[in-house]
BAVEXVO-676310 format. One record per residue (C-alpha): residue number from 1; chain; z negated, x, y; residue in three letters. Coordinates in nm, 4 decimals, padded with zeros to 6 digits, m for minus. Last residue first. Layout:
# BAVEXVO-676310
num, chaine, pz, px, py, residu
NUM, A, Z, X, Y, Ala
...
END
This chain:
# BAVEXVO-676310
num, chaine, pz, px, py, residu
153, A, 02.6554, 00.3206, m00.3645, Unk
152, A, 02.2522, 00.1853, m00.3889, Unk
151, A, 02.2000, m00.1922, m00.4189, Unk
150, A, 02.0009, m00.1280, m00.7649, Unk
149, A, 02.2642, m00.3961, m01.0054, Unk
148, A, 02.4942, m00.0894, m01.0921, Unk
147, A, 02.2188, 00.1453, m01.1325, Unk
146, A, 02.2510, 00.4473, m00.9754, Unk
145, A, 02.4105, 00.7609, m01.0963, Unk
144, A, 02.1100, 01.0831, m01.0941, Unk
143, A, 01.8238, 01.2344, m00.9105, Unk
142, A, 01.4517, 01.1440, m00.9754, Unk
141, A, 01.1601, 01.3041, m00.7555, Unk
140, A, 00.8225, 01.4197, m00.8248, Unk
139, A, 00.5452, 01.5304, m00.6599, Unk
138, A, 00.2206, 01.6105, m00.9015, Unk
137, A, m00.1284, 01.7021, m00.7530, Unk
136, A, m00.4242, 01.8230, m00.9549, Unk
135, A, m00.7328, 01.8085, m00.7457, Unk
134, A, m00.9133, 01.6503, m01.1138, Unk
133, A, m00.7422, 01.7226, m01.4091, Unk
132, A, m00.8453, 01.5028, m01.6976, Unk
131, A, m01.0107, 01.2661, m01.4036, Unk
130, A, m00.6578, 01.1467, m01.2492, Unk
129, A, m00.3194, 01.3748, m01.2014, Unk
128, A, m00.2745, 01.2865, m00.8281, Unk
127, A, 00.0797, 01.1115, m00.7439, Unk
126, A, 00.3346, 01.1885, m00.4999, Unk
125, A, 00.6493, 00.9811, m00.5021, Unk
124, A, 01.0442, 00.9964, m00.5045, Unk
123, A, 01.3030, 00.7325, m00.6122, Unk
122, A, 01.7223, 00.8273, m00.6243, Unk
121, A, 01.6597, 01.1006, m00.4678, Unk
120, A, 01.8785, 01.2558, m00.1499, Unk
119, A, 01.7396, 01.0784, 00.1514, Unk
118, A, 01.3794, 01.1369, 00.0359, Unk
117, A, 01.4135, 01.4938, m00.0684, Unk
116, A, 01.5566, 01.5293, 00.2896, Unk
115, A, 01.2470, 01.3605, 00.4196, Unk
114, A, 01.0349, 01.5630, 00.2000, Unk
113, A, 01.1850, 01.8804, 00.3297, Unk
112, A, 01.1463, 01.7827, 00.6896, Unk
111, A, 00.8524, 01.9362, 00.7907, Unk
110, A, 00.8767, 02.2491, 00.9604, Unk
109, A, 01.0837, 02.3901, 01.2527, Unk
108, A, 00.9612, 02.1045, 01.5331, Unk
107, A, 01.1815, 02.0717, 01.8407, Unk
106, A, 01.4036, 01.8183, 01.7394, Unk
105, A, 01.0733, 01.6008, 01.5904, Unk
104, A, 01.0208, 01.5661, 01.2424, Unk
103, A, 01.0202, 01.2583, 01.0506, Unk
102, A, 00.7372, 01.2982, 00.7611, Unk
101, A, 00.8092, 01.1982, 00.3813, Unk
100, A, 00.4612, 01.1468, 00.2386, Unk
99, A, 00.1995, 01.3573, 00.1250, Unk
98, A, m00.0795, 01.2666, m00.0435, Unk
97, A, m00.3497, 01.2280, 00.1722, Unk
96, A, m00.6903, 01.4382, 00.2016, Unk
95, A, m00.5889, 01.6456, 00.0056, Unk
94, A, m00.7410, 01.7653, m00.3414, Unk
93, A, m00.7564, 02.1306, m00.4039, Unk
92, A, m00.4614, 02.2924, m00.5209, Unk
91, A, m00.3698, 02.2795, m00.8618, Unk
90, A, 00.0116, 02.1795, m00.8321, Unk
89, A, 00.2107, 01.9533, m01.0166, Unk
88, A, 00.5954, 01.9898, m00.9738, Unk
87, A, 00.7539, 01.6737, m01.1544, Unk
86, A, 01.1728, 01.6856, m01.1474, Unk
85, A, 01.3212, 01.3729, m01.3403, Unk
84, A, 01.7043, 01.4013, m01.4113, Unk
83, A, 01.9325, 01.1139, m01.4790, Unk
82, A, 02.2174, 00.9189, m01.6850, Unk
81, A, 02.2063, 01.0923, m02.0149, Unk
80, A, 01.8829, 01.2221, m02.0352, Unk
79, A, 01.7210, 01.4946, m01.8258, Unk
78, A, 01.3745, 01.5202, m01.7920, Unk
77, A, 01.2262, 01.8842, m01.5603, Unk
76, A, 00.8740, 01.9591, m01.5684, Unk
75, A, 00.7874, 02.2522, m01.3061, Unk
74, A, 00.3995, 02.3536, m01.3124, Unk
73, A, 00.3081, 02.5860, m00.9689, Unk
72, A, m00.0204, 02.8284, m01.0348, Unk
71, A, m00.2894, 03.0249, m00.8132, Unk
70, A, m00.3072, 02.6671, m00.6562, Unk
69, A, m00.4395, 02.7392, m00.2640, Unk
68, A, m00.1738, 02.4629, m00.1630, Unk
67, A, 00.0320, 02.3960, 00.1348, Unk
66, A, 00.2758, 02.6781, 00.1347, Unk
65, A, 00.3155, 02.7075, m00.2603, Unk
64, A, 00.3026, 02.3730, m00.3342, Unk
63, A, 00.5188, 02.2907, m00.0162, Unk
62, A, 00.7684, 02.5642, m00.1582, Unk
61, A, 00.8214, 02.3748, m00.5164, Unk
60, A, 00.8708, 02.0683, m00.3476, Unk
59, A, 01.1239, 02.1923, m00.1249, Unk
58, A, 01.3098, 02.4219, m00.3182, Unk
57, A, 01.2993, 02.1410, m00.5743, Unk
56, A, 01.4785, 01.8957, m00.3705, Unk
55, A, 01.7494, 02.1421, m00.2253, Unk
54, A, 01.8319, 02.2789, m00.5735, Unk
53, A, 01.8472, 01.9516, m00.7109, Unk
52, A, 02.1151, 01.8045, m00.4758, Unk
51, A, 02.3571, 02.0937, m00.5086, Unk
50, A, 02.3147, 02.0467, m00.9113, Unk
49, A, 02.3862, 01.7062, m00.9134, Unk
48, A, 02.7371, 01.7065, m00.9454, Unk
47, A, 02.7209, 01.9933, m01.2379, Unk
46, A, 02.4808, 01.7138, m01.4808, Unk
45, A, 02.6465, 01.8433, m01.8188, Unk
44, A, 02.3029, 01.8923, m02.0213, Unk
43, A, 02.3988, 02.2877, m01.9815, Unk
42, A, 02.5039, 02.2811, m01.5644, Unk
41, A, 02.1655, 02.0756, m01.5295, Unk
40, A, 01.9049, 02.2838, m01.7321, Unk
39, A, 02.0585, 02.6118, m01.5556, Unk
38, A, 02.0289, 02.4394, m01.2183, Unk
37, A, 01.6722, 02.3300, m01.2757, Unk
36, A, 01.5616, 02.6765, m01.3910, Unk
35, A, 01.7510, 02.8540, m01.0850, Unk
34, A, 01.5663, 02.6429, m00.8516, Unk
33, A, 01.2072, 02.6655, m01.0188, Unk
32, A, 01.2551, 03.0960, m01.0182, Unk
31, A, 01.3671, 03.0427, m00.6171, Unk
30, A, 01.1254, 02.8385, m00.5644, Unk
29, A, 00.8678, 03.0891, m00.6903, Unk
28, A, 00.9707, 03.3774, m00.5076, Unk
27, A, 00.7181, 03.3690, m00.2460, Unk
26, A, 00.4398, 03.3348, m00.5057, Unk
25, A, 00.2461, 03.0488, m00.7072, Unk
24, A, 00.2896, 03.1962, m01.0564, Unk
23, A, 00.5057, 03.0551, m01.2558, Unk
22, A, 00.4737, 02.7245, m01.5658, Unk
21, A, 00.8166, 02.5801, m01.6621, Unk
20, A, 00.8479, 02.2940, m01.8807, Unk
19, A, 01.1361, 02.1137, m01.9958, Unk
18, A, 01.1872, 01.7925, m02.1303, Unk
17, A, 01.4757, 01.5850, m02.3001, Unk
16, A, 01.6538, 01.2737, m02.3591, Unk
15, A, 01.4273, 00.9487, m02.3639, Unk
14, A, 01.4277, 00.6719, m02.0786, Unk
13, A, 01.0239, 00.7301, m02.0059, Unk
12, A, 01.0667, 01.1048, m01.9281, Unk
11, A, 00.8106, 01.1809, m01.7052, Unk
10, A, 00.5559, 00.9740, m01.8893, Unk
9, A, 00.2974, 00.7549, m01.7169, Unk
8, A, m00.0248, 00.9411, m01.5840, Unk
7, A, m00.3397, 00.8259, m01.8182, Unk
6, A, m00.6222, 00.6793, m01.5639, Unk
5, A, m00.5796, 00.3732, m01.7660, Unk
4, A, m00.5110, 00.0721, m01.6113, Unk
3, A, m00.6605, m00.2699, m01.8612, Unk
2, A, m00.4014, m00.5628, m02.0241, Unk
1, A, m00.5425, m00.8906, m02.0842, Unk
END
């Protein structure tokens, strides 16, 4: 009989490599994230995904710095052959909800940077850290090929 631990699962659970990138939570932090992601993905040979990744963690990364009071934004970046994992965790204090991928309205200017992350990721989600790190949010999103056999094109 298997128990659930409160453990989070590993970013990187198909091997290759991971990155960590700890900045301050300031205007200029997505730009810092966004230029750490694309470096990671022009040297591990991902170019085609680089346009995609840039919108997805501008967007994460500026929600944690919009939405949160977290005096600190944590970017872990897995890239193996195939794909690229992007976690941002935040310390902020915990929501009420995690968030989820809102449809603006025409007339609204905000929210539609998880919806785009959602329409460009291959999988997305919002997850809180558990009892080691308690208000700690994470937001992650994969970007890669599909599987053959996953229905995507």
């Amino acid at each position: 009989m298997s128990t659930a631990t409160a453990t989070p699962r590993p970013i990187n659970p198909l091997g290759g490599e991971t990155y960590r990138l700890t900045l301050p939570s300031t205007a200029s932090a997505a730009k810092v994230a966004r230029d750490f992601v694309t470096s990671l993905l022009v040297i591990s040979r991902h170019p085609g995904l680089v346009d995609d990744a840039r919108i997805c963690v501008t967007e994460v990364v500026t929600n944690a710095h919009r939405h949160t009071c977290t005096p600190l934004i944590r970017v872990h970046v897995a890239v193996n052959r195939k794909r690229v994992t992007v976690a941002v965790a935040d310390d902020g204090p915990a929501a009420p909800a995690l968030p989820s991928a809102l449809r603006a309205g025409p007339q609204q200017e905000c929210g539609r940077g998880l919806f785009l992350v959602e329409s460009l990721a291959l999988a997305w989600g919002a997850n809180t850290v558990g009892d080691l790190h308690p208000g700690r949010k994470v937001v992650w999103f994969t970007l890669g090929r599909p599987d053959r056999n996953d229905g995507r094109t």
